[in-house]
N, C-alpha and C positions, 0 to 999 in steps of 0.2 A: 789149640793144639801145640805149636810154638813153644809155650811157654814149657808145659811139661814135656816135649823133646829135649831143651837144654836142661831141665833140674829132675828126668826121673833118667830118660833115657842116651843121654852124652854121658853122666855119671857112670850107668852101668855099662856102656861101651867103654869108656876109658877103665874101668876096674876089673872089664872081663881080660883085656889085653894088658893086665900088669902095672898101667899105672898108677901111680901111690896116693894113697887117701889124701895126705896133704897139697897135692899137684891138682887133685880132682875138686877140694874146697876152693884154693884159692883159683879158681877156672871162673868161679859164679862170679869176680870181681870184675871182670871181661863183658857179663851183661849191665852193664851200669847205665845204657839208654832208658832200662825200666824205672832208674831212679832221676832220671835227668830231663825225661818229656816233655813238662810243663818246659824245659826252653825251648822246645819247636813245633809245641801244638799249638800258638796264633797262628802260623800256618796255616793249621787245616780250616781254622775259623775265616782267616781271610783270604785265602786264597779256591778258587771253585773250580777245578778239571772241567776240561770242555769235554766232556762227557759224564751221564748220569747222576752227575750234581753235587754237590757239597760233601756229603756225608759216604755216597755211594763209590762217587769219581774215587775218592781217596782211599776206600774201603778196597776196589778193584788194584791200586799200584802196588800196595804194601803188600795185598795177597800174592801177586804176580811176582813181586819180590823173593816170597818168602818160599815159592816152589823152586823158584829156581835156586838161590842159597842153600836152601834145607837138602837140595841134589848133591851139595859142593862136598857133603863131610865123605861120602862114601870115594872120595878122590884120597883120603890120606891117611898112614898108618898111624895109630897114636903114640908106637913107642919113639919113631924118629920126627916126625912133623907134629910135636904137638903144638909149636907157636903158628902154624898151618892153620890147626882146627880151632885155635884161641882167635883169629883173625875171623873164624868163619861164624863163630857163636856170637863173635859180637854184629856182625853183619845179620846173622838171623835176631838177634836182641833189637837193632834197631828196627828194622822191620816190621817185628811182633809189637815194641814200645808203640808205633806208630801204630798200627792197626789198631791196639788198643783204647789209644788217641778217640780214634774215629767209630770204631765201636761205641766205647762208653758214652759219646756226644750222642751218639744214635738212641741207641737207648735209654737216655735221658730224655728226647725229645720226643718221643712216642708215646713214653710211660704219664699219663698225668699223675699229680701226686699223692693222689690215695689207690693206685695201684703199682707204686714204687715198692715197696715190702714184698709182694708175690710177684710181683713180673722181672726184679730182680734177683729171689730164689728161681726164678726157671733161667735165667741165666747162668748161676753156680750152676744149676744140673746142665744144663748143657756143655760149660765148658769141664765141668768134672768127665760127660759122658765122651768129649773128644782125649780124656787120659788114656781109653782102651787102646789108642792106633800105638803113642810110643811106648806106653807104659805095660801093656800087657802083649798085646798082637805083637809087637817088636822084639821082647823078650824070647815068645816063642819061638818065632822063627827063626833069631839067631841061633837056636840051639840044632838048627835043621840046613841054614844059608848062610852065607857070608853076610860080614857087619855091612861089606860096601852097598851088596845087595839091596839090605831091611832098609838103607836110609831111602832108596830110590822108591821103595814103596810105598814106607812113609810120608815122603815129598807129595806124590802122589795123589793123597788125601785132600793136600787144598787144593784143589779142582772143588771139592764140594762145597769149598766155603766160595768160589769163585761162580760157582752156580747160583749159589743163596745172593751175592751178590749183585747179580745182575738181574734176578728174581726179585726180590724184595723191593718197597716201597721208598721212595724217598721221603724225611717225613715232610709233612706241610703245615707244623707250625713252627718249624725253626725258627729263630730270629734270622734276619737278612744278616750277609756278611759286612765286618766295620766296612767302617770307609778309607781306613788307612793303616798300615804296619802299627803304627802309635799308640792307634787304639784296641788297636790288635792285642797289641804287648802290656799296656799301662793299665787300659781300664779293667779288662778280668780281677788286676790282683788288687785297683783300689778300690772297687765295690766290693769286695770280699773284705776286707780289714776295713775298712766303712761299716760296712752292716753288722760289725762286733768291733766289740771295742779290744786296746791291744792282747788285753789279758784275757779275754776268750778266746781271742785269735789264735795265740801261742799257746794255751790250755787244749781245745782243738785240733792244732796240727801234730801238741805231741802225743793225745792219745792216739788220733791214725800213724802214728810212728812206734807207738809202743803194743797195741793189742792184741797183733797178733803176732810180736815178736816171739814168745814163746814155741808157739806151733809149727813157722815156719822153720823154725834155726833144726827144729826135731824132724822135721819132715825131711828137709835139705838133701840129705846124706841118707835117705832112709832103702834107696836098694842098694848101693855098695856097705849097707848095715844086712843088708837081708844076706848078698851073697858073705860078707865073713860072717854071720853066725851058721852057714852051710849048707841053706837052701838052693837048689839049682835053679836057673835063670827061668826053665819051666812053672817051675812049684812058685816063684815069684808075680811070673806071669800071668797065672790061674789063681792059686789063692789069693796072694797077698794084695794084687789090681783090684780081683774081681771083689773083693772084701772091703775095699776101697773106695770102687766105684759105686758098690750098690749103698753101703753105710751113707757117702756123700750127698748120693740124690735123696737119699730116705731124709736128709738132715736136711737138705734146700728145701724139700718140700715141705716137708714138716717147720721149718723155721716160716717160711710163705704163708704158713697157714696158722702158725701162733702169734705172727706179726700183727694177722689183721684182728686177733683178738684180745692182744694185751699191748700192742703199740711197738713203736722200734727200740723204745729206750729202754722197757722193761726187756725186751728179746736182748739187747746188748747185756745185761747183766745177767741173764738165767743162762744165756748159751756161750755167755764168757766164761762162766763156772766152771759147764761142761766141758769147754774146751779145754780149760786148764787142767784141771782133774786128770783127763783125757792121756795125757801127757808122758802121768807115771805109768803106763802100760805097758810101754818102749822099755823102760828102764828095768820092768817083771821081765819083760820077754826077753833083755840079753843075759839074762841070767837061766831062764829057763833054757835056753837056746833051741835050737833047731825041731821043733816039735809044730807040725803045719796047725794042730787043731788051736794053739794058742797063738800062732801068726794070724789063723783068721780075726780068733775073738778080738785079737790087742788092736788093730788092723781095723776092723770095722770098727769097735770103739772110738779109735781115734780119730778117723774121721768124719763120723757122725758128728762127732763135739767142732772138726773143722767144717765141716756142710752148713752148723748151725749158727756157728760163729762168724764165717764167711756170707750168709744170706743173708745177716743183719746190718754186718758190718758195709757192705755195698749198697743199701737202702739208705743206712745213713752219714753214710757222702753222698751220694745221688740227691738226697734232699736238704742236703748244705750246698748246693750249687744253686749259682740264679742262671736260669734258663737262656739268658742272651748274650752266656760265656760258657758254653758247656763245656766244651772241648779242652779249654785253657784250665775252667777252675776246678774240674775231673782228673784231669793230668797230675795238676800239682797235688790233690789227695792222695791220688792211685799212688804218684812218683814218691810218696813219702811213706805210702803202703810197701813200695819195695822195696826199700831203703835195709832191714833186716835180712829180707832173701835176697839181697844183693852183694852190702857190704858183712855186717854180722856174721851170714853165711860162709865167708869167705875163711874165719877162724875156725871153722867148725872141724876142719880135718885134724887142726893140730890142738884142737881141747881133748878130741878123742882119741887121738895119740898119746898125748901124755898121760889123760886119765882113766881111758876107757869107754864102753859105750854107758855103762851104769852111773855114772857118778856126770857123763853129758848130758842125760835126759832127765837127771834129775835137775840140773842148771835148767834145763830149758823149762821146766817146769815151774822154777821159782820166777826166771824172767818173763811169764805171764802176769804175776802179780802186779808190776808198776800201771799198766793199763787200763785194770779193773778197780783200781784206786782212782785214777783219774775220771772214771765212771760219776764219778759223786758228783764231779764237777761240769764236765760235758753233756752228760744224758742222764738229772739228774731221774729218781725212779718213780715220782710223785707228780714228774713235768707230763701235762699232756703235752702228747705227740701223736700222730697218726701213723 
């Protein structure tokens, strides 16, 4: 939930109170812990909370973190404090980077690896089904309560993740923690460039750096896209979420369920396609403008094509990690996963300044392609894989 607080719902608080689309792009530059992880996820590997254990201990701080930060924004106006709420998204950024951390190790180590393909689409659906609290329910009610108010209800919400955490199992095949900082830090990244050699390594890390730049950079900005083409925070909140959320999960599941019949590498290029394609829908509908029936269609569209593209794509890092580095060698994938909605993002306010929303979404369109080339080479489509 974290994550889509700062990229659906900080966006549309700061755009409802005025300020400027280019103020609002370069803001994502502020979560850079998403892209930066891997240098303090040996941490969670070597270090064990004296309480419920490796995976869990660590799972319980970040959450506890994250209620009480995600309390902080409803303390400041955006038009005078906005280096205030830039202090505070990065404080909730680090937070959410780390939970992440520890999450993705978790579920790495529960999943064996022919049920990494669906148990990582029930993952996308679940973190797409926590979009509703900032993405939609938040929307709403600011149209009825104050912004200070929505954040404190929002905050609110992890409790439930603070419940699952103290709930849930610790897993019990983990590898044991190293034995030292050293090996903490050295060995995750020399068994990874070990087990390929260099030119797959950097073949590799640049596809999980280019695949889903496309979708993100169009996503980024996509409700202070919704409010200036004239839809009200309502009509955003109910169509364009709920059009979002249900395409999403329809997409994880459905990607879960084509993985285990044609494998990851072929789902990496049938649901890269869709994703891309996907893309120019954005770029119909600012043209069309303010008409809810084709916000749903473009809307679910596109994020079917993210649902499907996303389940594949966390299957296969999850099973480019060796299981006695989870934490370390998940991080530095994710970290280069975010690297586009991080920094990329960051331009986005002033492409669509100078050129508009049409002529943006068609760029984001074409920057899908570098990714699905590098397909030939990483996942090729004739390799088995499971």
């Amino acid at each position: 939930m974290p994550l889509y607080v700062l990229f659906q719902m900080i966006p549309a608080w700061l755009r409802d109170t005025g300020v400027d689309i280019e103020t609002i792009g370069l803001l994502s530059l502020v979560s850079f812990p998403y892209t930066w992880k891997f240098l303090w996820s040996p941490l969670t590997d070597r270090i064990v909370p004296p309480f419920l254990g490796r995976r869990r201990g660590w799972a319980l701080i970040t959450q506890i973190g994250l209620l009480i930060s995600l309390m902080l924004f409803g303390l400041f106006e955006p038009q005078t404090e906005i280096w205030s709420i830039a202090a505070v998204v990065g404080i909730v950024a680090l937070f959410s980077a780390s939970q992440d951390i520890v999450l993705d190790a978790y579920r790495r180590e529960i999943l064996p690896d022919e049920e990494l393909g669906f148990g990582n689409s029930m993952f996308v659906n679940a973190y797409r089904l926590s979009s509703l609290i900032p993405g939609s329910l938040a929307l709403i009610l600011a149209d009825q309560i104050p912004w200070s108010q929505v954040h404190i209800v929002v905050a609110v919400f992890m409790l439930l993740g603070i419940a699952t955490t103290w709930l849930m199992p610790e897993p019990t095949i983990a590898a044991p923690p190293p034995k030292s900082f050293k090996s903490a830090v050295v060995e995750p990244f020399r068994e990874f460039f070990q087990r390929k050699d260099a030119k797959s390594a950097i073949g590799l890390l640049s596809f999980i750096l280019l695949y889903k730049l496309g979708d993100n950079m169009a996503t980024a900005l996509a409700t202070p896209f919704y409010l200036d083409l004239g839809f009200t925070k309502t009509e955003i909140g109910t169509v364009a979420k709920v059009a979002a959320l249900w395409s999403s999960i329809a997409g994880g599941t459905l990607g879960g369920i084509v993985m285990i019949k044609i494998g990851i590498n072929r789902s990496l290029w049938v649901f890269g396609f869709i994703q891309l394609i996907t893309i120019f829908g954005f770029a119909a509908l600012s043209e069309i403008g303010a008409d809810r029936t084709w916000l749903f269609i473009v809307v679910s569209a596109e994020y079917l094509g993210v649902g499907l593209g996303t389940a594949a794509f966390v299957a296969f890092m999850a099973k480019s990690t060796d299981t006695r580095y989870t934490a370390t060698q998940l991080a530095l994938l994710t970290s280069l996963m975010g690297v586009p909605r991080t920094i990329a993002n960051a331009s986005t306010g002033f492409i669509i300044a100078s050129t508009g929303y049409t002529t943006f979404f068609t760029i984001c369109g074409f920057l899908a392609v570098p990714g699905m080339v590098l397909l030939y080479w990483v996942a090729p489509w004739n390799e088995t894989q499971s």
